[in-house]
N, C-alpha and C positions, 0 to 999 in steps of 0.2 A: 629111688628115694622119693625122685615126687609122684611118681604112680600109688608109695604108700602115703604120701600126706594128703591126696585128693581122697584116699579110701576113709583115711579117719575123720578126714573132715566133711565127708559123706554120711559118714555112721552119726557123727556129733548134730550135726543138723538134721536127722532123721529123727532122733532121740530127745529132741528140742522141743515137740509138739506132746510127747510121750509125759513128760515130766510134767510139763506144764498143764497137763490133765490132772494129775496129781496132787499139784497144789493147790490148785482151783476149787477142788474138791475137795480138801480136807478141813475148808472151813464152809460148814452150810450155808445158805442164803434163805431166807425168808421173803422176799420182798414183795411179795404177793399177799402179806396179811389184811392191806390195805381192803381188799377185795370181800373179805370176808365179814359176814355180821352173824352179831353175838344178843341172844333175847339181856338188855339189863332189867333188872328182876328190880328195880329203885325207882326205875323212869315206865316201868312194864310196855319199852316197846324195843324194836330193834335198832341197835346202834353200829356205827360200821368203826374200824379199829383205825386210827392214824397214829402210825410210828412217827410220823416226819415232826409232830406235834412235842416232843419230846428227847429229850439225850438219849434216854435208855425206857423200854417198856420191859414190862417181869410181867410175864403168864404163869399164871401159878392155878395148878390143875387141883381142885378139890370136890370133894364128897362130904355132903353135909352128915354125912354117920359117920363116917371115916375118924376115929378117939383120935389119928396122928395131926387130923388137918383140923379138928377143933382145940388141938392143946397148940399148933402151930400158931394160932389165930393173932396172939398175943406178938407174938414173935415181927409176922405181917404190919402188925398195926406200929411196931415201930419203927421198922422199914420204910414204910408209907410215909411217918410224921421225919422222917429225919431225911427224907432225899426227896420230898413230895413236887418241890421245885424242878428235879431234873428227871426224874422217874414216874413214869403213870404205872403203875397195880392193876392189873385185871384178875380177877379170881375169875376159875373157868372152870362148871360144871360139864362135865362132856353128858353126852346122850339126853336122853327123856323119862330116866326112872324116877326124875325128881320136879315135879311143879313148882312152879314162878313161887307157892305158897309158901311152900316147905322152905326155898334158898331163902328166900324175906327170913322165912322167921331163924334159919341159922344165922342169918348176920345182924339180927338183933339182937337174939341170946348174945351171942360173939362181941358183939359190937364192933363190926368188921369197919374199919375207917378208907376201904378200897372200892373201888367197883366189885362187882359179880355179874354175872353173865350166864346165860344157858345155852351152851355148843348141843342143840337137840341132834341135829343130825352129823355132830362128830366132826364136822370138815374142817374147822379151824384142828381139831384134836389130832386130829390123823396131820394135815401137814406141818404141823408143830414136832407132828411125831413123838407127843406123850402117849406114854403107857402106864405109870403110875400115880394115883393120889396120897398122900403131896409130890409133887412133881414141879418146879420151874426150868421154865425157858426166859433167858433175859438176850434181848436181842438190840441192837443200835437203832436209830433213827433211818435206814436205810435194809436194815433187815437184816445184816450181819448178825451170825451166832457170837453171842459174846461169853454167855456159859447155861449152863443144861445140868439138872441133877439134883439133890438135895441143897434143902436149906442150909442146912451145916452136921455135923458129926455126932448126935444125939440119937440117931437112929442108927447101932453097925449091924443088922442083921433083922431078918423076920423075929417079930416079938423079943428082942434082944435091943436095952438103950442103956448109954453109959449114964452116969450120975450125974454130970456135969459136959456142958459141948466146951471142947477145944478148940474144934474148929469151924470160923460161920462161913462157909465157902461165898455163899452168895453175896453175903454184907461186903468179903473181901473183892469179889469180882466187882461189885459196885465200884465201889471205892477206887480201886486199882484201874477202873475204865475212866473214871469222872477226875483223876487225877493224872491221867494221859500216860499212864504205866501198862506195861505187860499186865496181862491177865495171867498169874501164875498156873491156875489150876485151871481149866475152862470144863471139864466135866468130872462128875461124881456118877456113884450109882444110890441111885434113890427107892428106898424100901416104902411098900406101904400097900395100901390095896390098890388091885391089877385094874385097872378102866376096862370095861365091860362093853358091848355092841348096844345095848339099848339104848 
């Protein structure tokens, strides 16, 4: 009898380190955004990124051709005007297909009320680990994934949008972090064009 309770209690504290990989892992960390810098295309030099400066930051991955993240634009700007206090906006160009020119003049058309940025050589993009334009990452003051994915439910498919959004995922993950509740949903999948190597 106790040669079997030393065995399970054997196996249970082997299996202690096993899990605990597991869960450690299932929620990403960021916290190396610090580290990185982004061209702003407003200030035309480079700026370096502080989460600690804020409750929540939102990376929101755009293409100034991209029709999804110029009709999004509006959407941004009142995200921005309604949480501006506890949330900083980066809009984030990845690669170099597009000059400091071109981003100015999208967020004039736009009248974009956020920062923009140019990730030329991808490295904020790739450890963010976007792949689509529109695409956000909203992460905590510490680097915590707090949610990843579409703006909300307007987009269900390549070239396929419902008439009317149901649901704003990100306004809700907002909300839901800044009111010290579960994040119900913390990721989506986000349609739109594929971010590119250049």
């Amino acid at each position: 009898m106790f040669k079997n309770l030393v065995l399970i209690l054997c196996f249970f504290l082997n299996t202690i380190p096993v899990f605990a990989g597991v869960f450690k892992d299932s929620v990403p960390t960021f916290k190396e955004i610090v580290s990185y810098e982004i061209q702003d295309v407003s200030l035309q030099k480079n700026i370096r990124i502080r989460l600690q400066d804020h409750s929540l930051s939102l990376f929101v991955f755009i293409s100034p051709e991209c029709p999804l993240c110029q009709n999004y634009t509006k959407t941004l700007n009142q995200l921005t005007k309604q949480f501006k206090e506890k949330v900083k906006v980066v809009g984030i160009v990845p690669g170099a297909a597009y000059p400091a020119a071109d981003v100015t003049a999208f967020a004039k058309k736009y009248h974009t009320d956020f920062l923009i940025g140019i990730d030329k050589e991808q490295l904020l993009t790739k450890y963010l680990q976007a792949a689509i334009t529109p695409q956000v990452v909203l992460v905590d003051s510490i680097g915590n994934l707090v949610y990843k994915g579409a703006i909300d439910d307007w987009v269900i498919g390549l070239g396929k949008k419902k008439e009317k959004v149901t649901k704003h995922y990100l306004a809700d993950a907002i909300n839901q972090y800044l009111q010290l509740m579960p994040v119900v949903i913390k990721s989506t999948k986000a349609y739109g064009c594929k971010i590119n190597d250049l």
